[in-house]
N, C-alpha and C positions, 0 to 999 in steps of 0.2 A: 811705682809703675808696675813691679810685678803683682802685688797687689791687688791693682784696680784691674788688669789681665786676667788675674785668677779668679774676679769677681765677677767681671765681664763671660768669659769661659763656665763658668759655673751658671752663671742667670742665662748665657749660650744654651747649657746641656739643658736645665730645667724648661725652656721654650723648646727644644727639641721636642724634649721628654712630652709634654704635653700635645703638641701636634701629633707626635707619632700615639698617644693613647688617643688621641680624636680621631685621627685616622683608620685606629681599630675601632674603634667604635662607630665609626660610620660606616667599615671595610662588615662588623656582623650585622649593623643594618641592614645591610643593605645585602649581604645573605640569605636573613632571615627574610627578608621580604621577596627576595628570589624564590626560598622556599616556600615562603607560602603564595607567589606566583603559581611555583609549578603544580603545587596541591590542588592551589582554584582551577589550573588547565587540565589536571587529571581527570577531577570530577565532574567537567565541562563536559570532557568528551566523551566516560564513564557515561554520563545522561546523553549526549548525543546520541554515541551506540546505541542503550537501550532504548532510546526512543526509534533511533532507527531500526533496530530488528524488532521490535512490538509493531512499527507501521509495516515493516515486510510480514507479518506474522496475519495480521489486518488483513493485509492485501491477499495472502495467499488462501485465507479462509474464503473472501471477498470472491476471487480467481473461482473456487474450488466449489463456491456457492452459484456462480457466472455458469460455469460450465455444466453441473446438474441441470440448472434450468433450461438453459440449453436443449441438452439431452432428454428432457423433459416433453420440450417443445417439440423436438426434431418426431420423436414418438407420437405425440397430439399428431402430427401433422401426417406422419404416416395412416395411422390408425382413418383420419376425416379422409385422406386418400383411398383406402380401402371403403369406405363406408360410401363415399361419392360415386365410385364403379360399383359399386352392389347395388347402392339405388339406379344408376342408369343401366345396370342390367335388367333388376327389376320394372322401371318402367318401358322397357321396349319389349318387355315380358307381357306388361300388362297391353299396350300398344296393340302387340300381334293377338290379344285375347279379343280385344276392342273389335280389333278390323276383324277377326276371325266370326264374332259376334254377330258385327254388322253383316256379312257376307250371309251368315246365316238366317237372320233376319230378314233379309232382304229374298232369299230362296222361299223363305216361310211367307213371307207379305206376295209373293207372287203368286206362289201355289194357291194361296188363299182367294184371291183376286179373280183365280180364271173358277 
């Protein structure tokens, strides 16, 4: 009886023994596969960032290109400003030469007349 106890107990420990080496063996699987989870999420977000500061980097060139033309424009627009008021300075220039013209003309075609 003690015998087959101590055979029992023994074939016991040896099925322990081996669940508990599967159990490590599943327990560094399953580590190592954490590990290399957290590598893959590292590099994830490693390339997310840089992807996301190359598109702020994009943008702010983009921004910085936006706002020259702009500036650019606002300039064009002043400058045709200025060029619009000189032309109707100039034509009410030429305007008052016109009529000044005619008036004279018309003293000349008179004097002529009599």
């Amino acid at each position: 009886q003690l015998q087959l106890t101590m055979s029992e107990k023994n074939e016991l420990t040896r099925s322990l023994e081996m669940v508990q080496n599967q159990l490590q063996e599943k327990e560094s699987e399953i580590k190592r596969e954490i590990s290399e989870y957290k590598g893959r999420l590292l590099q994830a977000e490693k390339e997310y960032q840089d992807a996301l500061t190359e598109a702020n980097r994009k943008n702010e060139v983009e921004i910085e290109a936006c706002h020259e033309k702009i500036s650019s424009l606002e300039h064009f627009v002043r400058s045709q400003k200025l060029e619009i008021e000189h032309l109707k300075s100039n034509k009410e220039q030429l305007n008052n030469s016109l009529k000044e013209a005619n008036q004279a003309l018309g003293e000349l075609l008179k004097t002529k007349v009599r």
